[in-house]
C-alpha positions as CSV (number, residue, x, y, z in Angstrom):
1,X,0.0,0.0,0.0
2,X,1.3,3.5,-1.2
3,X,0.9,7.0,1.0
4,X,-1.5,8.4,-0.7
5,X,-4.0,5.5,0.2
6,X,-3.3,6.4,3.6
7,X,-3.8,9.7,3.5
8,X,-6.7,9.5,1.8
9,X,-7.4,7.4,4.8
10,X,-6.5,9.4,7.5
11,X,-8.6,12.4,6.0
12,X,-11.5,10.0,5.3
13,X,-11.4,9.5,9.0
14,X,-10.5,13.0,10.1
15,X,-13.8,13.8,8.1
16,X,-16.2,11.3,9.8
17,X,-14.8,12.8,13.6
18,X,-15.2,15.9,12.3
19,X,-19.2,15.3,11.6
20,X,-19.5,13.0,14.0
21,X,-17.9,15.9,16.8
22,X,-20.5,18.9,15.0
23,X,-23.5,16.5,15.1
24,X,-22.8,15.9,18.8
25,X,-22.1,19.5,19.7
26,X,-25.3,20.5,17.8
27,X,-27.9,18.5,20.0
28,X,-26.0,19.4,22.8
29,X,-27.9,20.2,25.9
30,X,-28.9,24.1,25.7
31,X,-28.7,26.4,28.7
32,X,-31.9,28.2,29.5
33,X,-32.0,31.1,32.2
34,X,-34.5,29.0,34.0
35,X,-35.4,31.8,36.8
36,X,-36.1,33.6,33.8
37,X,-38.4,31.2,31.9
38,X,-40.1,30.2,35.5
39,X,-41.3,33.6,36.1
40,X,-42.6,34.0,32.6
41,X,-44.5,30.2,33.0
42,X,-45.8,31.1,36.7
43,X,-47.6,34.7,34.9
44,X,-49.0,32.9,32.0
45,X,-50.1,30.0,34.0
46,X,-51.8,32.4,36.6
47,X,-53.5,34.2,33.9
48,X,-55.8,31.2,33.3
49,X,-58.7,31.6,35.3
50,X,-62.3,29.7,34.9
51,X,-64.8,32.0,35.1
52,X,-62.7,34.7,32.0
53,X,-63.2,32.7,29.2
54,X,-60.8,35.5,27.5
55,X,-57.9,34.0,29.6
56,X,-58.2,30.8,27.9
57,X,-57.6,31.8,24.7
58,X,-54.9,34.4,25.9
59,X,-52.7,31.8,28.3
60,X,-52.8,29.1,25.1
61,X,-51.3,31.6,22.9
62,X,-48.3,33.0,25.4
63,X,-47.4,29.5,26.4
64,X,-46.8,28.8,22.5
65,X,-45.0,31.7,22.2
66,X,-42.7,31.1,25.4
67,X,-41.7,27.5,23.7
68,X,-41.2,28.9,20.7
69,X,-39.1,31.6,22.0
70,X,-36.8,28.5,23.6
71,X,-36.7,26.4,20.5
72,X,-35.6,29.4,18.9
73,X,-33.2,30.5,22.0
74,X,-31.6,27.3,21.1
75,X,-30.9,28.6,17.5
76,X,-33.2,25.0,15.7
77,X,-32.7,26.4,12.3
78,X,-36.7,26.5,10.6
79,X,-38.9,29.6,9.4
80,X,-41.8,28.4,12.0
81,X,-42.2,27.0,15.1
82,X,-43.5,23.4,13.1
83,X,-40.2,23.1,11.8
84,X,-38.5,23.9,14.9
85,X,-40.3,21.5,17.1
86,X,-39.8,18.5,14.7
87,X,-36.1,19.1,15.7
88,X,-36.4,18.2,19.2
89,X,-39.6,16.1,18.9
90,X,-37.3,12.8,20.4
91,X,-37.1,15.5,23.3
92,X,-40.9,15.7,24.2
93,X,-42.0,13.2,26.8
94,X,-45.6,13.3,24.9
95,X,-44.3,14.9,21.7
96,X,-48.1,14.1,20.2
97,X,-49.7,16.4,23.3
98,X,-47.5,19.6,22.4
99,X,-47.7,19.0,18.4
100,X,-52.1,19.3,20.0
101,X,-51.3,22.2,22.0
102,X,-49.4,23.9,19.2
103,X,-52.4,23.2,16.6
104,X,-55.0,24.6,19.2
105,X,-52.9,27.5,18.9
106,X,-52.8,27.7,15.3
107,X,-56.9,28.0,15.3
108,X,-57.4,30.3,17.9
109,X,-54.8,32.6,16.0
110,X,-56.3,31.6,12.3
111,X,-60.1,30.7,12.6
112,X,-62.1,33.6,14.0
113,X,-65.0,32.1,15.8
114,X,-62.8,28.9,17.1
115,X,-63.2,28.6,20.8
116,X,-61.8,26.6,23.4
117,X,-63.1,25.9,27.3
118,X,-61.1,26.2,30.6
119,X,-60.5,22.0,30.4
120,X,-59.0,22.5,26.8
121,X,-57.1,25.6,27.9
122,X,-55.9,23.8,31.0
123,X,-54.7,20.8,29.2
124,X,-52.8,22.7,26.4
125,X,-50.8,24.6,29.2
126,X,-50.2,21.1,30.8
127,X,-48.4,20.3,27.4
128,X,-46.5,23.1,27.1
129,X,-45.6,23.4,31.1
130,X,-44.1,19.8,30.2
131,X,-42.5,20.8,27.0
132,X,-40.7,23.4,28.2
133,X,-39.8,21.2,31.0
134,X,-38.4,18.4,28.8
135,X,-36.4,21.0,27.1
136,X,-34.4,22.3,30.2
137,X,-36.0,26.1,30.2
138,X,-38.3,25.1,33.2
């Protein structure tokens, strides 16, 4: 065997630690300023209360914007916050409950006369509350 087999060698394998040492350092864990998150989560989640049915609709929509303003604190490359939750969807402890939270979000924000109650409010917050907790930002 001739040198440049090895070095073609050596900077085949130079190549896969390189991609193996950015994929790594890409799904790394991300540090949150979680006082920071918590206070925001403990306001929202105050906010709902049973007998405003305008606080359902309200808390729903801030607690999609707080994840979505840690998936994109954690620089998930994608134009909406779809793409940038399929990134981290082997994150989720019930990735199916916040991909329904995020969708109850999208029609209270897109359909006019969509409503929700306090039970469907409460249980979209309960996905996000544990989203944002399987991400690290709570």
């Amino acid at each position: 065997m001739d040198a440049t087999f090895f070095l073609l060698l050596a900077i085949a394998i130079i190549g896969v630690l390189i991609f193996i040492g950015i994929t790594v350092a890409s799904h790394k864990n991300y540090s949150f300023n979680v006082e920071e998150y918590q206070t925001r989560w403990l306001k929202i989640e105050n906010s709902l209360e049973r007998d405003d049915t305008r606080s359902y609709q309200m808390t729903v929509m801030e607690a999609d914007k707080l994840l979505d303003h840690a998936l994109r604190e954690m620089n998930l490359p994608g134009n909406t916050m779809g793409e940038r939750m399929k990134k981290v969807d082997d994150k989720f402890t019930n990735a199916n409950h916040v991909w329904w939270a995020h969708k109850l979000r999208n029609q209270l924000a897109h359909e006019q006369d969509f409503n929700i109650d306090y039970n469907e409010a409460s249980r979209a917050l309960n996905a996000f509350r544990q989203a944002l907790k399987d991400l690290g930002a709570i």
